[in-house]
Structure formats: structure tokens, C-alpha cells
DOKE-57370 format. One record per atom (N, C-alpha, C): residue in one letter; x, y, z. Coordinates in pm, whole numbers, plus 50000, padded with zeros to 5 digits. Each point is the difference from the previous one (the first is absolute). Example, Ala and Ser with C-alpha at 12.3 -4.5 7.8 and 13.67 -1.06 7.14 Angstrom:
REM DOKE-57370
A513194943150780;A499115011950000;A500905012050000;S499655010549928;S500825011950006;S499235010950073;
REM end
This chain:
REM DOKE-57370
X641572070652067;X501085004350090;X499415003850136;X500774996150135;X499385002350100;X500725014650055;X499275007950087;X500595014050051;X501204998450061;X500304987050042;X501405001350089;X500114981949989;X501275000549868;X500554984649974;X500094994350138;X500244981849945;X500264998650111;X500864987149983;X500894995250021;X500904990550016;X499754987150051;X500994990349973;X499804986850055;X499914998950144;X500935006350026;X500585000050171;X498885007850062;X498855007149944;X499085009750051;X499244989750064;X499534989949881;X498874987550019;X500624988550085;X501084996149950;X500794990350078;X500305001650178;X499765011350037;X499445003350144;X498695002050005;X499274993749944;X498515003150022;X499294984749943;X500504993550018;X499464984549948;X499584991050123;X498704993049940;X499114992450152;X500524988549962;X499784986450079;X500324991549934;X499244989249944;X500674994349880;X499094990449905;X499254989750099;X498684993349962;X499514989549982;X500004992050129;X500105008650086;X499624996950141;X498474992450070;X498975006049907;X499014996750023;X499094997649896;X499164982550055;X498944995249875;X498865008450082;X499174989549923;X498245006349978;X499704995050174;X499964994550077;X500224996750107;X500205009750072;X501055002850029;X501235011050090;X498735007149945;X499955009349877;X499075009249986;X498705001950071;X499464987649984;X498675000650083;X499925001150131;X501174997250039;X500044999150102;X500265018850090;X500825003149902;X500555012949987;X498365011150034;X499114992049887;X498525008450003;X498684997650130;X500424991250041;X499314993750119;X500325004450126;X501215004149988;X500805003050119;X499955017749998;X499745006549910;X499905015449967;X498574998350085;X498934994650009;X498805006050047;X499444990450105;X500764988150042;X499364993450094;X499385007950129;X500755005850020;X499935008550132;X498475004550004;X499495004149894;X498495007149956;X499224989150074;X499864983849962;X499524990950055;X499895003450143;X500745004350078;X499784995750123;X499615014550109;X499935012549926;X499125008850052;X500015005849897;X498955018250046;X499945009349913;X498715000749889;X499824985649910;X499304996249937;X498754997750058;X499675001250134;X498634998650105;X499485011150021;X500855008949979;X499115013950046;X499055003649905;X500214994149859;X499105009049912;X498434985750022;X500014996650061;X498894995450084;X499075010150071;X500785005850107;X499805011050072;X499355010249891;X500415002449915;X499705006549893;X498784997349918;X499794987549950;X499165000649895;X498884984850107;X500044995150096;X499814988049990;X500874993049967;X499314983150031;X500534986149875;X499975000549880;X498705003649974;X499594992949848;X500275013449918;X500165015450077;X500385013049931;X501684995449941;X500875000650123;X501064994849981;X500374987049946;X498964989849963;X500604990549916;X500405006149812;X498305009750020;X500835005649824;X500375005949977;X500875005850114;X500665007850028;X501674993449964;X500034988550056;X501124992049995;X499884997749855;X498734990649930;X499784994249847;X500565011449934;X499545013749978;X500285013049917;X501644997050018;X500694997850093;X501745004650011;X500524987049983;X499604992450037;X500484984749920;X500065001349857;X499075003349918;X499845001849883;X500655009249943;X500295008650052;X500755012649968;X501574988149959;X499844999750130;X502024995050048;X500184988449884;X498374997149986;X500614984649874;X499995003949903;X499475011149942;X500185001049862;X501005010050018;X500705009250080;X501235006249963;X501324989950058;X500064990850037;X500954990550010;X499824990649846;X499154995249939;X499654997949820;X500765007249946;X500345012449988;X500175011549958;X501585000649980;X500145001450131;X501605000650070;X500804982749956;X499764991649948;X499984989050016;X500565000649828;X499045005349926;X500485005549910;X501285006149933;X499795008550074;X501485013849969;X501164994250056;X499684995950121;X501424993850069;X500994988449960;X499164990649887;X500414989249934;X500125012549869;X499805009749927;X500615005349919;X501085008650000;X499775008950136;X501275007550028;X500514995550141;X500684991950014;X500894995350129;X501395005950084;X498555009450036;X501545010550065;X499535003350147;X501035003150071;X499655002950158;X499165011550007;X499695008649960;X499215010450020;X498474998850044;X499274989049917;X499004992449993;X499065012549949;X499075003550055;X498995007549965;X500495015149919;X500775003150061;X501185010049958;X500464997249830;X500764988550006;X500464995249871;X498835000149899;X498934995350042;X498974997149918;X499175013849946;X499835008450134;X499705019149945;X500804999849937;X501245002849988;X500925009649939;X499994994749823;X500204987949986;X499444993549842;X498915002749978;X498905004350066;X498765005649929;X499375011949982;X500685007350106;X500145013650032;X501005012249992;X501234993250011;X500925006449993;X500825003550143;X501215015249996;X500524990950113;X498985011850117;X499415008149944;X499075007250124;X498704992550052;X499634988749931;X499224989750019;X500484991150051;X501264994849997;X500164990950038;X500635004950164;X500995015049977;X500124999350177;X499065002350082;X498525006649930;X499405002450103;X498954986350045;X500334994449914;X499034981550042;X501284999750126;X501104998549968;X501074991650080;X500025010750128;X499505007849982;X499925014550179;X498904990450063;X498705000249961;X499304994950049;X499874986650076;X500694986949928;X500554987150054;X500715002350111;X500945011349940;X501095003750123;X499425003050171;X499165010049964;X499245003550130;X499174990850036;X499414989049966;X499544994950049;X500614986650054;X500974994349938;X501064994650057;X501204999250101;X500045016749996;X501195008850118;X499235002950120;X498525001249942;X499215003750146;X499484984150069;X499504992049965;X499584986450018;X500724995250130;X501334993849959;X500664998650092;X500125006650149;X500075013349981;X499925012350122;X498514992450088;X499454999449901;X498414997850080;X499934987950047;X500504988149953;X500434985250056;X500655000950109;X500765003949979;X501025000150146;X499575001950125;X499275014350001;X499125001950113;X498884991350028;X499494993349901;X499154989350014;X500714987850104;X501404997749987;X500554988850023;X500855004850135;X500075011950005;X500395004650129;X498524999350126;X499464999349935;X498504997950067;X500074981850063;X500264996949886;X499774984050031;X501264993650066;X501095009050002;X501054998350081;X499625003850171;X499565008250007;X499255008350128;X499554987150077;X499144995349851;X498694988650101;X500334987850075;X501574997049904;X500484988750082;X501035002250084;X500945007949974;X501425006550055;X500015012450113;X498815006149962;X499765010050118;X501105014049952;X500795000149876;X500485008149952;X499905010949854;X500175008349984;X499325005249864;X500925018750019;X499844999549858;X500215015849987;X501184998949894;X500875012649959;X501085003649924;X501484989850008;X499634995350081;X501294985749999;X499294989349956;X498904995350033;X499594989249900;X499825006749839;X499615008449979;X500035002849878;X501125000549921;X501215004450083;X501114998949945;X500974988749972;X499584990450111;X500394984149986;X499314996649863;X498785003349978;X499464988849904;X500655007649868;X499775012450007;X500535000649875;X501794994149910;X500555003750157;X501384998949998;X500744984849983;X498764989750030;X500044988150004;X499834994949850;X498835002949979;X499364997949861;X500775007649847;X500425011750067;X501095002649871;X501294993349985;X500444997650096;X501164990749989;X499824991649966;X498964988150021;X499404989149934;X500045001949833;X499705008349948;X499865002949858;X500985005249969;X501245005950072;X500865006149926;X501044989749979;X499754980950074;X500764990549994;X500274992249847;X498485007849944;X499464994149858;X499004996049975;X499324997649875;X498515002749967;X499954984950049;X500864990649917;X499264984950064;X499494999150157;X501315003050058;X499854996650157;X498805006250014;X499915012949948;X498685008450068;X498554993549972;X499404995649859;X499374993549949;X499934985450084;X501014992750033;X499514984250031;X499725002450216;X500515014850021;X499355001350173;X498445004049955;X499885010149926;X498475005549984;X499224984850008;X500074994449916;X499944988149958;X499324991150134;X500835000050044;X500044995450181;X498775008250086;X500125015050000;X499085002350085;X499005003849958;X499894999749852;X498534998749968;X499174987250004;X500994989550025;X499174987149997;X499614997150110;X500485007650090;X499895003250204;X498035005149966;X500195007449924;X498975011050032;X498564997049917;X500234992849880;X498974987649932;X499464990950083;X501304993050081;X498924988550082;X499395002350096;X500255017050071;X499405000950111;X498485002049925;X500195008749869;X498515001549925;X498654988249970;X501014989949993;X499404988349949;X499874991550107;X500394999550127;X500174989650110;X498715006350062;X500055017050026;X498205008050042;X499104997449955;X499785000049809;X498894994149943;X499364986950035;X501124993750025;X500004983750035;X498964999950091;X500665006950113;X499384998950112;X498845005650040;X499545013149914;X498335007850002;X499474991349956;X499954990749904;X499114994549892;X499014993950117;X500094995750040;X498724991750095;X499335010550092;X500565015650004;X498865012750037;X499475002449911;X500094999849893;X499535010149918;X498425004149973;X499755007949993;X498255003250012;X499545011849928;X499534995149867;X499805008449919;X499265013850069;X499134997650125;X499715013650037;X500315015250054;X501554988650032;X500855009450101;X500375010349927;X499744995949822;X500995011249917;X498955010749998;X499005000850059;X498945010949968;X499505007350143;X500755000350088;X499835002550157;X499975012049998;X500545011549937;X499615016149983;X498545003949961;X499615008850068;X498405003250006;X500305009249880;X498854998649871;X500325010549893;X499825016450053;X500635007349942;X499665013850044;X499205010949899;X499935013650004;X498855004349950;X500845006849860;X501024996949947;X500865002149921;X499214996449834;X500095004749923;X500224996049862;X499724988349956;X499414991049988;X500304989549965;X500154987850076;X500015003850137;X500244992350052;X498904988450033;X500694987650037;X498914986450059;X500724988850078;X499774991950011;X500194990650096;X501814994049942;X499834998249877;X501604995449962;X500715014549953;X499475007949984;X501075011250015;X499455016050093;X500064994750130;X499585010750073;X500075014550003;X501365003549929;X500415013449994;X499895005749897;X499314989549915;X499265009049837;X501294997249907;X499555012649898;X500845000849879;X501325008850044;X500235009750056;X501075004750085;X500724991650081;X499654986350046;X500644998950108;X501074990849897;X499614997049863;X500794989249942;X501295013549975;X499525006249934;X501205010249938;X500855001150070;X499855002950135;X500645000250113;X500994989450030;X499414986449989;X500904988550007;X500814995849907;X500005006449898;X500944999949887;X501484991950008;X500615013150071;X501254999250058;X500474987150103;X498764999850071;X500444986450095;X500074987349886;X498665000449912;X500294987049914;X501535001549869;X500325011350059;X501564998949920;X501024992850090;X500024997550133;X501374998950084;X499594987349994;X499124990649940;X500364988349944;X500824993549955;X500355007849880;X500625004249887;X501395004749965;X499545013050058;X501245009750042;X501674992449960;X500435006349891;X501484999249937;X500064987949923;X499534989549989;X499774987849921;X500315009549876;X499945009549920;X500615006149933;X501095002349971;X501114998650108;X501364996350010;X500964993949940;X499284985849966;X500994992449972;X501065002149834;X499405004549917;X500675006949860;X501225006050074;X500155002350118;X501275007250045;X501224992950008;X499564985850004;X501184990250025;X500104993149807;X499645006749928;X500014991949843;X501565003049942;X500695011450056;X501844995949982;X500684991150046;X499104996550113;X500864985350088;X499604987449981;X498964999149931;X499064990749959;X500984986849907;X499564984349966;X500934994749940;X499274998549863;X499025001549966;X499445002449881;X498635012350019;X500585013750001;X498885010050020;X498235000049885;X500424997149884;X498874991949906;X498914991250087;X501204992950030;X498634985650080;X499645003650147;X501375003550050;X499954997450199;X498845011249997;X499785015249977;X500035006950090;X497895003849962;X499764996049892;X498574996749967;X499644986550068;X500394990949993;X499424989150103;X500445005850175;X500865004850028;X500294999850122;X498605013050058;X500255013149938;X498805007249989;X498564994550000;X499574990649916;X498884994649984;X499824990250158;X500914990649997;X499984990650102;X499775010550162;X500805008549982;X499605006050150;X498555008649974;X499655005049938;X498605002450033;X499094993250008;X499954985649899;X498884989950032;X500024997250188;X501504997650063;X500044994350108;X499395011750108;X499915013049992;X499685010250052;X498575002749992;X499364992549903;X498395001149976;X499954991850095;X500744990049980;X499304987450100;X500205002150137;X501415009050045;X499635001350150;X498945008750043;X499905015349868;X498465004350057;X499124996350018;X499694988749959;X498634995449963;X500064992450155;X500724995050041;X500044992350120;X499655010450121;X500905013450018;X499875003950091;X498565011150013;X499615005849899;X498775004850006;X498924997750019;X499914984449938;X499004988750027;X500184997150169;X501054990550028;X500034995050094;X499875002550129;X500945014649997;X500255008550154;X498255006650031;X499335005449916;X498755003550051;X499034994050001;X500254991649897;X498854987350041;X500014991150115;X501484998150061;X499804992450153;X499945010950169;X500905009649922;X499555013850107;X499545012549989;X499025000149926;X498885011249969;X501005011249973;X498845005049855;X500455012049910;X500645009350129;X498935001150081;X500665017750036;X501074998050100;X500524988050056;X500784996250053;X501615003349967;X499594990149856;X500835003749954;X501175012849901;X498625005749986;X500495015549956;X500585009150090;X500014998750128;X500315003850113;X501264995850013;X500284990649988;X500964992350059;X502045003049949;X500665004150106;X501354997049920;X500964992649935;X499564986850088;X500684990949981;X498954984349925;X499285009549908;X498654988249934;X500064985450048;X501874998149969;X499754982149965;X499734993650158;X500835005950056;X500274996850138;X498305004150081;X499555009149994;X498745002150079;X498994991749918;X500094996249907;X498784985849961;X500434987150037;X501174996049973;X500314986850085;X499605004450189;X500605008850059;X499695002850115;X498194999550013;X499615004549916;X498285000650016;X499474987650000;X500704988249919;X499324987449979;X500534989650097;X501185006250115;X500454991350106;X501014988749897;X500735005849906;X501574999149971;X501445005450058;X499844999550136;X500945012050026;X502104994849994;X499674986749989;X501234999449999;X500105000749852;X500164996349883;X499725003849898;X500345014249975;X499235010350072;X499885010949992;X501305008950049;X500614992750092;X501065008450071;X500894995149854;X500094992149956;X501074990449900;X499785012149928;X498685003849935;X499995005849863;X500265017449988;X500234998450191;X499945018150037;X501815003449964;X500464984850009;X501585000249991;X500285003149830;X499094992149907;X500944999749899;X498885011349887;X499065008850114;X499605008549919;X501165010349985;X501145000750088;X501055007150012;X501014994849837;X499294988049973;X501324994849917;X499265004349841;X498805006749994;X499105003249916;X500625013149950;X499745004650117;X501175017049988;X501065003349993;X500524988250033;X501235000449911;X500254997649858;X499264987350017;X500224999649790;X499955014949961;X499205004050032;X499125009149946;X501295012249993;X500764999950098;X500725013149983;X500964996349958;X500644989750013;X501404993149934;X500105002449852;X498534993749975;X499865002349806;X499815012149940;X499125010650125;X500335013649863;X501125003850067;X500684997150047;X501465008850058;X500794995049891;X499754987049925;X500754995549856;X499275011149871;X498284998649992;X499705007449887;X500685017050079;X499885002150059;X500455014949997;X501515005449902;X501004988750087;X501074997749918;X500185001149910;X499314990049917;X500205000149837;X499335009149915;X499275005650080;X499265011449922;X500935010749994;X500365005450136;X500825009449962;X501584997049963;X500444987349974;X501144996749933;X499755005949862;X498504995649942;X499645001449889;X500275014549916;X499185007950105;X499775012049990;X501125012949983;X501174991350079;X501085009050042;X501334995549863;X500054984849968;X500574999449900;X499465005549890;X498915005949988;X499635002649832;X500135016750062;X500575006750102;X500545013150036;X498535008450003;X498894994850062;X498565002950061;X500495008850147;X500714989550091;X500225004050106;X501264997250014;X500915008450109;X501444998349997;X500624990749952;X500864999049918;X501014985049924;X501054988150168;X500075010750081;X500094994150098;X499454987650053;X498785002450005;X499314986950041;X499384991349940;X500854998449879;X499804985549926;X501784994449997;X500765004350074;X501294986650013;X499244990050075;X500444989349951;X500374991850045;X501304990550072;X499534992250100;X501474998150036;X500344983549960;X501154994450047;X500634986949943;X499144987149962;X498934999250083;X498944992550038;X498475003849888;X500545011049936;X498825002049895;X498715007150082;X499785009250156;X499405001850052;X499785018449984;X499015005249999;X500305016849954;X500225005050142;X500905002650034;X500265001150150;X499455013350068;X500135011849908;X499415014350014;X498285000349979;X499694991749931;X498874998049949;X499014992150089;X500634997150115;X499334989750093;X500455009550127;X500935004650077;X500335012350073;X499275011450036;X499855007349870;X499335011849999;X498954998550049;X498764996649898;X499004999550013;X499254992150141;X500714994350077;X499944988350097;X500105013150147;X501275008049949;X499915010350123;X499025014050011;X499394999149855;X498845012750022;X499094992049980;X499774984550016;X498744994650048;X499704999950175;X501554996850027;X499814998450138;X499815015750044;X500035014349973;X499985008650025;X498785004250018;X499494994649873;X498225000149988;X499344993550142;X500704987150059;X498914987850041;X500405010850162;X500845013550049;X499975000050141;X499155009749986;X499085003749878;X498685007250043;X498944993150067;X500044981249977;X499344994250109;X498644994749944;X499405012249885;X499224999149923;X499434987849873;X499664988350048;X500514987749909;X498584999849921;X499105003750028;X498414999249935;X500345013649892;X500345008750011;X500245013349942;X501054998049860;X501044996350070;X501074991649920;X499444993449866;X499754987950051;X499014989649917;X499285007249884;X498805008750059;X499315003049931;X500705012949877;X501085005450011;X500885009649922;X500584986149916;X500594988450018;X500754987549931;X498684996549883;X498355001450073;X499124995249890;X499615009349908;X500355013050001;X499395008649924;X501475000749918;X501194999850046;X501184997849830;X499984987749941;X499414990850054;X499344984749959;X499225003949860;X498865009150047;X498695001249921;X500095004449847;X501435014650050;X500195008549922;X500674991349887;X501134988350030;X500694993049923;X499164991949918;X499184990750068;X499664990749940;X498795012249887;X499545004749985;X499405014349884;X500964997049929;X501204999750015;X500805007849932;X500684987449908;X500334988550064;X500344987849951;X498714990449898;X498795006050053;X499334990849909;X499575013449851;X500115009850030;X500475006449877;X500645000449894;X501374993950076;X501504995149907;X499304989649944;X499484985950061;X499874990049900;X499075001549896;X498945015050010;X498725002149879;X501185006849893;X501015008550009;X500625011149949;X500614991249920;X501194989350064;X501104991149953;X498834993849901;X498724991550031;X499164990349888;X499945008049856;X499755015150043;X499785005849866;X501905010349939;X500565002550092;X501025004249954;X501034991749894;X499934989650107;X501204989249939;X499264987149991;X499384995549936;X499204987349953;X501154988249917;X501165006549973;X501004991650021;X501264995250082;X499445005850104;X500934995250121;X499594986050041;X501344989950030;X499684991249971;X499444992750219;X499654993349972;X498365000250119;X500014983449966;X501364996950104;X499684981350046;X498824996650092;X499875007950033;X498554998950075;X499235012449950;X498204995750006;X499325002649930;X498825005450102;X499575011850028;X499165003950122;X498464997149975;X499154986850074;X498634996249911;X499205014449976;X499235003349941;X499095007849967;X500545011249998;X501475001449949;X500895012949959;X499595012750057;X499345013149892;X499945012250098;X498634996550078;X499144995649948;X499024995550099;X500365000050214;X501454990449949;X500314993950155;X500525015450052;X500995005849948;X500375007950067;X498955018049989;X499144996949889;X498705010450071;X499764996250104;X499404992150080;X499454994250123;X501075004450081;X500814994550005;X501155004250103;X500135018449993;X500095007549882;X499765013549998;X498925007750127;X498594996849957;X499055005850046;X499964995350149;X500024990050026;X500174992950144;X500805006250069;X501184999649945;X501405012150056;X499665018450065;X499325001749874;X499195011950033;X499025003650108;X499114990949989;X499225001350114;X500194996650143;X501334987850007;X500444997950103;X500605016050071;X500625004449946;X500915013750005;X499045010650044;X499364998949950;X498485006850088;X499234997450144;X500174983349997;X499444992450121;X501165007950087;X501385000949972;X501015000250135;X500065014750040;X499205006349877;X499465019950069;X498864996050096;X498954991049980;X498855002550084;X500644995350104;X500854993250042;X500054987850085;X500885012150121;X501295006649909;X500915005950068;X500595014649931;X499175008950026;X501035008449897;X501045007149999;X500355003550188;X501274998249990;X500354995249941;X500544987449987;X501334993549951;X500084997649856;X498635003349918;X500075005549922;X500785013049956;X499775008950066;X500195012049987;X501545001449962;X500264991750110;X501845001850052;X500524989449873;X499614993549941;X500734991949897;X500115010149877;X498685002349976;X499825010849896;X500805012949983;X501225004250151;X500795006650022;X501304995349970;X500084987750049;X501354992349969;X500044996349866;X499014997749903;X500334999749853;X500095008649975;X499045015050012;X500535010649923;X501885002750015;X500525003950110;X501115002550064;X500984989449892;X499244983249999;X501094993849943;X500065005349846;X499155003849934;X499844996749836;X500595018250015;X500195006950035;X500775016050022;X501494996049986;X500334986250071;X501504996950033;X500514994849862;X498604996849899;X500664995449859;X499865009849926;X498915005349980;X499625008849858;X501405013950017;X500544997750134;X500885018150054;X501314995449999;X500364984949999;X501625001049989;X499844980149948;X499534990850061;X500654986249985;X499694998149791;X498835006549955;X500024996649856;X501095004749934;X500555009850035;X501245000749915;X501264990850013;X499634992050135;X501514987750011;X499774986849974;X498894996449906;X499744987249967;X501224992549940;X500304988850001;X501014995949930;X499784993449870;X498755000149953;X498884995349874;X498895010449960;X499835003249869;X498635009550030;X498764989449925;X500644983849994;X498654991650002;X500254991250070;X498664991150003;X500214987350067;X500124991749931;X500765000949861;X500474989749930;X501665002350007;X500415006949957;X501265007450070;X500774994950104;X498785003150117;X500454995150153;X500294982749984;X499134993749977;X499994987749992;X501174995049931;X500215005549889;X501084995849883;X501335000550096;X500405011350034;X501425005550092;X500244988650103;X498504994450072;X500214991150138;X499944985049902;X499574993949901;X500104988449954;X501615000849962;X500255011249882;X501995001149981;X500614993550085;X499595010050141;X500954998150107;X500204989050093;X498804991549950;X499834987750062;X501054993949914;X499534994949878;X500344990449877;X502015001150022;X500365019949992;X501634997050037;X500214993550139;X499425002350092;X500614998550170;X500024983249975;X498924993049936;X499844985650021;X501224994249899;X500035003049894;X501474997749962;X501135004350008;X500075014950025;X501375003350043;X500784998750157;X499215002450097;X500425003450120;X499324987050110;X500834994850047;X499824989550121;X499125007250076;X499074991850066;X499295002950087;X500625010050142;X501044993150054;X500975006350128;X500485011149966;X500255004749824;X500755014249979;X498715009050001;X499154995650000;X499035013949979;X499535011750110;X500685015249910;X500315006550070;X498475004150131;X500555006350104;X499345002050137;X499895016350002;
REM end
């Protein structure tokens, strides 16, 4: 029995819509969450560790991200629900496990965006000569309406400007390849540090340090389990679509870490804001370069368009299972969570007129860190809890994969104290504050006290709405 029943008409305003998106749309969905990383941000931990510090620096968080996407790849083809990481705590943990995985996604998802924007108000500046609290408010105001038209429409534009923001990736590589000079990647003089030498100048500290940068690679490719209610077969789409966008995300790292400092020297490029654009500019690409300065803008957008969707569904998630206000999981005619995309969109933009977009960021990677701990936990807990849950997909090297992803998680979460501890500090404030807002009043308004429960009530309510009620009657 749940603490506070709940009715057809409860769920029947709270329904996404079916089968909108294959394994495709998905990947695309995951490619488009972190492109933006490609095209800055990811250079500084250069600055930091060196090349060759910061390459295993990058290898350590690649590895991380691949074996907790294994993981996630897993659960999400077993439990196919919008919550994603959330859904997956709360079945292995329960529901104080599972909201406080889903706080953490949250903040780092609600803050992300804030920190993009100003990024893109920047790159608005560079060509437009304009910037500040009205561009921020256009984009957001633009981009939520876009999604509040419906998940397809929203999915097949992402779609669009992430493929803007791939070819500028791949048209640069193109074009370094005939600089490239294996020496350039070693142009930092080693220093008197730890460890340090010629391929990793700044020692054993300077990698720890780069941690975090070799996450904004990466960064939210974790996401996509968020779209497995809208999905047209969540079993198949949302483990291949997951899988497929991180292979393609290795491959643009591998291009731009390699490429950009090997044709315009390591320390160049660690310096640099605009990486892609100041190495084509270095190798006398400049028209090229102005091209790619245009659609590095279209990079940052994917980038904010798509978690402005995972934010959504998370807290659609969160708020229908009565985590966070029941309010902001309606949905409206179009199957879109309209409160659920609103809210969170206007205390992002509230966040982004502190101006602060490096600060930002780095608070988005530390509820990143805290989650993914927390998610590759669920899949060791779920292997031994429920060994008969049934698991169409199969995670290779089981708890093995998601140990790795554990400890990696951990130490990353550490890298983003050395790196910044502000923004450490201040996250570590915003979770306490959030998990006070459950344990002191939201646990008593769950509308399930499991996540079998929860699930059961939202499959019902599917199974009647699809046979009883026309699509056009469903209530608003």
C-alpha cells in the first residue's frame, strides 16, 4: 500500500509519450548531452597535468564513463523508467537511496545548463557583439519551448545541431592531420613536482588535478536512460543507443587531444579558449576556422538543449513518484512535462546571472561524481539483491564493470576538491539542504513506498489509458 493512493486520472496527467524514439534518436540524444566538452574546457587540464599527464588523465575517465555506461546499459534495459539513475537507486536501495542518487543527477543537470549558457553568451559576444541576462533568457526561453512542442520534434532538432557540431569536429581533424608533430605534444618544460618528466611535466599531482577536465569529455552521456519511457523498444533502443554514443565520444576524444596539440603545441593549447579554432588558426586554416568558431556555438547548444530534456524527465520522474512537488510532473496534451521543464529552466537561468560559468561547471561535476558512486553501486547491490530480475541486456564483466566505474567515481570526486574546492564545497551544501527537504517532509508523500509499486501503478495506468481513453481525451 502506498502512503497516499493514487488514481487513474493522477497518472493519466502525468504520461510521456510512447515510442517516439529508436536506438538512433537515442544516440543521438547522448552525443548531443556532451558535445559541447569537445570543443573547450577539456584543454585546460593540459594546463594542469601536461599532454601525456592529461592524456591518463582522460584514459582513467574514459574508462570510468565506459564501464559505468556497461552498467547503466544494463539496468535501463531492465527497469525502463524516466528517472534513469534515480529509478535504478531506488530498486536497489530504496526510496532514501534512490532520491538521494536522483538529488545528485539533479544538481548536476539543473546546474550544467546555467553554466552553458554563459558559455554561449560568450560565443554570442564574439560574433554579435551582444551578451548578458537577455541572451540567457532567449536561449533558454527558446529552447524550452522547443521541447515543450514534444519529445520527437525536440529529439529530431538536437539531432540537427549536433550534427552541425560533429562535422565542425571532424572537418578540424581533417585539416591538422598534415601538422601534426609528435613533439609538439611535449612542449611544457617538466617541473620540480613529484614525478614529474618530459610527458608528464606536472608530476603525479598534476594528473589528479586533471581529472575533472578529462570528465567534460564525457560529461552527461549518462543521460540517456532518461528518455527509456519514450523509447520504442526500451530493452533494445536505450542499451545500444547508450553504448553507440559513447563509442562515438571516444572517438571524438581521441581526435581532439591527439590532434589539437600535436599540430599547435601542448602549452598552446592548454591556454587556449577556443582550442579548435586557435589550432586551425596556428596552422594557417583560418577560413575553416572562422566556419568552426560558428558552429562551435552549435556544440553548445546541443549541449544545453539535451540536458534541458534530461533535467525534465528527471524531475518529472521524481515529482510523480511525490519526491518533489506532484506539480511538476503534469503533463500537457502533447505528452510534454510542462512544469518540469519551466521550473528548473528559471532557477537555472537565475544561477547563470552570477556570470560564474567555470564555478558553475565545476559544482554540475561534483553531483556528476557523487551520482555516478551511487549508480554503479545500484548495479553491484541489484547483481546480488535480485539475481532474478530479468536483464535483456547483460553488463560484460558484471560487478567487476561497475567496481571500476565505483572507484574511478571516487577518486574523480576527489580530483574536483584538488582542482576546486569551492565548488565543491557549495554542492556539498546544496545536497545536504536537498536530502533535509526529504528525510523532514517529501518521504512521507511518496505515492509508492517501492519501486516495484511505483512501476506497477505507472504500467496499470498506461495498459488502461491505451485501451480505454483516446489519445485527444487525455486529461491536461
Amino acid at each position: 500500500m502506498s502512503d497516499h493512493p493514487v488514481d487513474q486520472d493522477y497518472l493519466a496527467k502525468r504520461q510521456l509519450r510512447k515510442g517516439t524514439a529508436g536506438w538512433i534518436l537515442l544516440a543521438g540524444l547522448g552525443v548531443s548531452y556532451v558535445i559541447s566538452g569537445d570543443f573547450a574546457g577539456w584543454n585546460f587540464g593540459i594546463a594542469e597535468a601536461g599532454w601525456g599527464g592529461f592524456a591518463i588523465a582522460a584514459v582513467l575517465m574514459g574508462l570510468m564513463y565506459f564501464a559505468l555506461v556497461l552498467a547503466l546499459a544494463e539496468m535501463s534495459a531492465a527497469i525502463p523508467a524516466a528517472g534513469g539513475g534515480y529509478s535504478f537507486a531506488r530498486q536497489a536501495m530504496g526510496p532514501a537511496g534512490g532520491y538521494l542518487t536522483g538529488l545528485a543527477v539533479l544538481i548536476e543537470y539543473a546546474l550544467a545548463p546555467a553554466a552553458i549558457v554563459i558559455f554561449i553568451g560568450a560565443a554570442v559576444e564574439e560574433l554579435l557583439g551582444i551578451n548578458g541576462p537577455l541572451v540567457y533568457a532567449l536561449f533558454y526561453m527558446v529552447f524550452i519551448g522547443i521541447h515543450l512542442a514534444g519529445v520527437g520534434e525536440a529529439l529530431k532538432v538536437m539531432m540537427v545541431i549536433s550534427g552541425l557540431a560533429v562535422f565542425a569536429i571532424v572537418a578540424t581533424a581533417i585539416a591538422l592531420l598534415g601538422d601534426f608533430d609528435t613533439s609538439r605534444l611535449f612542449d611544457i618544460a617538466p617541473t620540480d613536482a613529484a614525478g614529474a618528466n618530459a610527458f608528464m611535466p606536472f608530476g603525479w599531482a598534476g594528473i589528479w588535478a586533471a581529472l575533472p577536465f578529462g570528465m567534460w569529455l564525457f560529461l552527461a552521456v549518462e543521460g540517456v536512460p532518461l528518455a527509456a519511457e519514450e523509447s520504442k523498444d526500451p530493452a533494445r533502443d536505450v542499451p545500444k543507443g547508450i553504448i553507440g554514443a559513447m563509442v562515438f565520444l571516444l572517438f571524438t576524444a581521441v581526435l581532439v587531444v591527439f590532434l589539437l596539440a600535436g599540430a599547435a603545441g601542448a602549452e598552446a593549447i592548454g591556454q587556449s579558449g577556443v582550442p579548435l579554432v586557435d589550432a586551425l588558426n596556428a596552422t594557417g586554416s583560418g577560413t575553416l576556422a572562422t566556419v568552426v568558431n560558428v558552429l562551435g556555438l552549435a556544440g553548445l547548444v546541443a549541449s544545453f538543449f539535451s540536458i534541458i530534456y534530461g533535467y525534465s524527465r528527471l524531475v518529472f520522474a521524481l515529482s510523480r513518484a511525490g519526491y518533489l512537488p506532484k506539480a511538476l510532473s503534469l503533463t500537457s496534451r502533447r505528452k510534454a512535462p510542462t512544469w518540469a521543464l519551466v521550473v528548473p529552466g528559471v532557477f537555472g537561468f537565475l544561477v547563470s546571472l552570477s556570470g560564474e560559468g567555470d564555478l558553475i561547471l565545476g559544482m554540475a561535476v561534483v553531483g556528476a561524481t557523487l551520482s555516478y558512486a551511487l549508480m554503479a553501486l545500484s548495479h553491484i547491490l541489484l547483481r546480488f539483491k535480485r539475481p532474478d530480475l530479468p536483464r535483456p541486456y547483460k553488463t560484460p564483466g558484471g560487478i567487476v564493470t561497475s567496481s571500476v566505474a565505483l572507484v574511478l567515481s571516487l577518486v574523480a570526486l576527489t580530483g574536483v576538491y584538488a582542482f576546486d574546492p569551492r565548488a565543491f564545497n557549495y554542492t556539498i551544501v546544496l545536497f545536504v539542504i536537498g536530502a533535509a527537504y526529504y528525510f523532514l517532509y517529501s518521504r512521507h508523500k511518496l505515492v509508492a513506498k517501492t519501486a516495484e509499486e511505483e512501476f506497477q501503478l505507472v504500467a496499470d495506468a498506461e495498459s488502461s489509458l491505451s485501451h480505454d481513453v483516446p489519445p485527444a481525451a487525455t486529461p491536461t
